[in-house]
N, C-alpha and C positions, 0 to 999 in steps of 0.2 A: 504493500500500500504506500509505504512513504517513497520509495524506489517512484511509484505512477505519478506522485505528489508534484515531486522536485523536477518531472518531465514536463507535467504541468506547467507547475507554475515557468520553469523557464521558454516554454511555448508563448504564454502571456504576456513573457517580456517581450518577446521579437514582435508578437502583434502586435501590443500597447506600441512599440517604437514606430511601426508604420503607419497606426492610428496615429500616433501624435503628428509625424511630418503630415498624411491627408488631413488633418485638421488646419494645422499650421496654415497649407497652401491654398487649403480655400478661404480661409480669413484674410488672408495676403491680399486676395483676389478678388472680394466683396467688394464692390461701391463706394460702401460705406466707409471713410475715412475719418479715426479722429482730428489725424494730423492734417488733414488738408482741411477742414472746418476750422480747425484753430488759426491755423496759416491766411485761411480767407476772412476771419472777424480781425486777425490783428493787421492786418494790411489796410481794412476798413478804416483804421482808427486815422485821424489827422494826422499827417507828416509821416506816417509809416513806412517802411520801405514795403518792396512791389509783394505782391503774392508770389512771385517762384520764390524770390530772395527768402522772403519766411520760410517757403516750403523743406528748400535746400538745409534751412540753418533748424528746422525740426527736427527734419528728417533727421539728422547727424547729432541731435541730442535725444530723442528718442532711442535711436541703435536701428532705424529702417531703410538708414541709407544704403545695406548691403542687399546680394539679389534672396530668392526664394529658399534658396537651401541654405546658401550662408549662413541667412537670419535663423532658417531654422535648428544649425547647428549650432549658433550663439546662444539660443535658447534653451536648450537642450541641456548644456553643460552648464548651464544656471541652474537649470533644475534640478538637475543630478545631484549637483551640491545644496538642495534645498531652497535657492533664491528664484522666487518667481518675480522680482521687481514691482514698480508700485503700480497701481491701478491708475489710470491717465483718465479715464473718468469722475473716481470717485477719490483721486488724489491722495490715498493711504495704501500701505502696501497693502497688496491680494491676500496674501493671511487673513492678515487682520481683519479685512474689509470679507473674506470670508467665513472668519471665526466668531463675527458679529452676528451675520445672519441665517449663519446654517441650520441653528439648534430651532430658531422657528420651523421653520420647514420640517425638522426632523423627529421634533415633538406630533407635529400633525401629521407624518406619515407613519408615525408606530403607533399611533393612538388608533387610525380608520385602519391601518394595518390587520393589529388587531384585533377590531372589531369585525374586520370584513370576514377572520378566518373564522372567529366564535360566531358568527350568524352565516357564513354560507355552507361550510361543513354538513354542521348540521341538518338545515333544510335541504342541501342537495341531496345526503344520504334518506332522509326521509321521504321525497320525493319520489328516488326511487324504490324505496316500500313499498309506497303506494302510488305506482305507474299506473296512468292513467285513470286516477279517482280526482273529484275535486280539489284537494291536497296537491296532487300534482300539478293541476292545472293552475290555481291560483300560488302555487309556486312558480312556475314555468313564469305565468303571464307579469307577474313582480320581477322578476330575472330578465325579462324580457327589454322591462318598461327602464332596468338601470341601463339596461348596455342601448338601447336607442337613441335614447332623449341624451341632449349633450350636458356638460357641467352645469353652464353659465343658468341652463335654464331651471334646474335645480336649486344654484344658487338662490337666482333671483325668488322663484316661488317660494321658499325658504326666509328672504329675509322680509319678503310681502306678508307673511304671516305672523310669524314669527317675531320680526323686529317693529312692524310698522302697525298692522291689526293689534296681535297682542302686545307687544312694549316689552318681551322677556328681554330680548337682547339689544344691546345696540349695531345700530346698520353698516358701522367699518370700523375698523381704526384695530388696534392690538390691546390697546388700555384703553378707561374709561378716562372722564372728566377729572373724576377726584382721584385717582391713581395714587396723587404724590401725597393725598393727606391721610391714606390708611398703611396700618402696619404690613409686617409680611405677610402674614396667612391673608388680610384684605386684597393685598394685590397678587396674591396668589390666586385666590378665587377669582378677582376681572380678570386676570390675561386668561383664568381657564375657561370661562363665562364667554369669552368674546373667539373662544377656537370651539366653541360646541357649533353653530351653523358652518363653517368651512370643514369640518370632520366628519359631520352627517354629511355634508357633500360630498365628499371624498370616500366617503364608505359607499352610498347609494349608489355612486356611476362607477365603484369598484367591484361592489359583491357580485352581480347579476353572474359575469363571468366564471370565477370560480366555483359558483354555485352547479351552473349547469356542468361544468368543468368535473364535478363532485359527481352528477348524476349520472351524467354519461360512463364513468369509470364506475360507480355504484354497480349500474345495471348490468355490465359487462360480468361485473364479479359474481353477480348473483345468478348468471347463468351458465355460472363453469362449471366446470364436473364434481369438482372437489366441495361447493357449497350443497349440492344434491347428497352427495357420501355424507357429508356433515348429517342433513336432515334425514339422511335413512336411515341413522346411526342412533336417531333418537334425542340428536339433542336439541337444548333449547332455541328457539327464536333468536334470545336474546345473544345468546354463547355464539350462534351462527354470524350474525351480524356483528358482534362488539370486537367476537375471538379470530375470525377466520374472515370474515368480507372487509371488517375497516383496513386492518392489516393493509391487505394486497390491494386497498383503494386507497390506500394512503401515499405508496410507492409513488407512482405519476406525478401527485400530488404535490410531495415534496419537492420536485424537481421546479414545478410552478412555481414553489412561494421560494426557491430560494433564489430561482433569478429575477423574484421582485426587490432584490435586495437593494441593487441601485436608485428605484424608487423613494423610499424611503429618504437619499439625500436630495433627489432633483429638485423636489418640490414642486408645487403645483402654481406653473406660470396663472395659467385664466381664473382658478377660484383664491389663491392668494390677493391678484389686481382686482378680483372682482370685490375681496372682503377689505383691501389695503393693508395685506399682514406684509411685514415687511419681510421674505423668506428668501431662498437664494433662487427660486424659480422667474421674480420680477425681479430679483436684481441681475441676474444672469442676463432676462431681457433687455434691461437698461443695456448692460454692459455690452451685448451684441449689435442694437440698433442704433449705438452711440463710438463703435468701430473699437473698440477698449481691447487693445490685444492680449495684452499683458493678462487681465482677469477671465477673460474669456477660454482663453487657451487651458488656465490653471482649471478651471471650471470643468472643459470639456475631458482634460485630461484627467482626473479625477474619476467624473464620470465614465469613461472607458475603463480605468485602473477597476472601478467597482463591477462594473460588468464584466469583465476577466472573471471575478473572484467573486461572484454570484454564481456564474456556472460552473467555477470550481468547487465550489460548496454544494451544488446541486448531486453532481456525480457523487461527490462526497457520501451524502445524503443518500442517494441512491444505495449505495454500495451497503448503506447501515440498517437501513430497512430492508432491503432482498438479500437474505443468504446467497441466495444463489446466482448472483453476480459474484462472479470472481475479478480481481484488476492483476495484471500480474506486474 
């Protein structure tokens, strides 16, 4: 096992390196320019010299005067050594400016996380019990109605009810009003009061899929040979499905939630801007549509580095629930 590990993970490295240079090149590539925005407001200003002149004298305090691979090997070996340089957007280094914002995000993806597994699991395996009775169907048709309908419009019907009819929550923001004049447990309870509508949101247009995810693997098990020998053998219901179906429906299963592991840090660009949580999903956007190399890049590489290592954890996972997978 550890022998497959370290083949692994050193596979993930040579990916991740090609991931990061095709990241690199298409951000190079983008429109979207910090430096030429800043170059064309200061040239704006009275008495300023011309826009190339800025452009040239950015570019070469920046570090983008070199071509596509250069930069992207100048990069690289910052990284290597830990220095991802400062965010030219948000003018603090990328760390920082990322160690600020992540744990929002990351609180409200293990929170609807979850919740999505303790409410789909369950109904998906029930479902299939009862395949094709009412149960099923107004299962089916709630699993349905998460995976069509998009976020924003969850949100919003969320916070029409919720915020605006009834007054539980307030309609955006992370803190309330009075924030700064209650103790700890006080502003414990706002920031957790103001992530309950963005976490139903995020659970609702998550579960539908797992759930059928759960049913379809359910019913496949329960029509193997081995859940028949079960029940001719006399035993319970319950023994059949808890001892022998969850089991071998769990297998698949795991391999799902471990490569939602990335999830969990992306954050969620539309229902974050839609609630104004400040998470790394809006600000990532910031950082893209504002040409921000430097955070961007730390961003996506990060993101890649986690998806490597979600489906290394899947196999993983795999390997611990089926015996009978061998790795050699």
């Amino acid at each position: 096992m550890w022998k497959y590990i370290v083949k692994r993970v050193l596979t993930s490295v040579v990916i991740l390196f090609f991931v990061s240079m095709i990241i690199y090149t298409i951000i190079r590539c983008i429109p979207t320019s910090f430096i030429e925005t800043l170059a064309r407001e200061k040239a704006s200003l009275p008495g300023a010299k011309s826009y190339t002149e800025w452009l040239d004298q950015l570019k070469a305090t920046y570090g983008m005067d070199s071509g596509i691979i250069q930069g992207f090997f100048q990069w690289l070996a910052s990284a290597v050594r830990g220095e991802f340089g400062d965010s030219w957007y948000f003018n603090i280094p990328v760390t920082e400016k990322f160690a600020n914002v992540i744990w929002d995000s990351f609180y409200l993806g293990v929170v609807s996380f979850v919740l999505q597994i303790v409410i789909a699991i369950p109904l998906g395996i029930l479902s299939a019990r009862k395949q094709y009775s009412r149960t099923d169907y107004a299962i089916t048709v709630f699993a349905l109605i998460g995976i069509s309908l998009p976020g924003f419009f969850f949100a919003t019907i969320l916070k029409l009810i919720f915020s605006i009819h009834l007054g539980w929550f307030d309609l955006y923001g992370k803190v309330g009003r009075y924030y700064g004049q209650l103790d700890a447990w006080g502003k414990f309870l706002d920031v957790a009061a103001h992530f309950v509508l963005p976490i139903a949101t995020l659970t609702i247009i998550s579960v539908g899929s797992l759930m059928r995810y759960t049913r379809t693997n359910m019913l496949e098990v329960l029509n193997s040979d081995f859940i028949r020998t079960a029940r001719a053998k006399g035993l319970s219901e319950s023994t059949v499905i808890n001892k022998h179906a969850f089991r071998n429906t769990l297998i698949p299963i795991v391999t799902i939630i471990g490569g939602t592991l990335p999830g969990l840090f992306a954050g969620a660009m539309i229902t974050e801007t839609l609630f104004q949580i400040p998470g790394i999903g809006y600000t990532s956007y910031l950082a893209m549509t504002s040409g921000d190399i430097p955070f961007f890049m730390f961003y996506m590489t990060f993101m890649a580095a986690l998806t490597l290592m979600g489906n290394l954890i899947s196999d993983i996972l795999y390997a611990v629930v089926d015996p009978r997978v061998r790795v050699g």
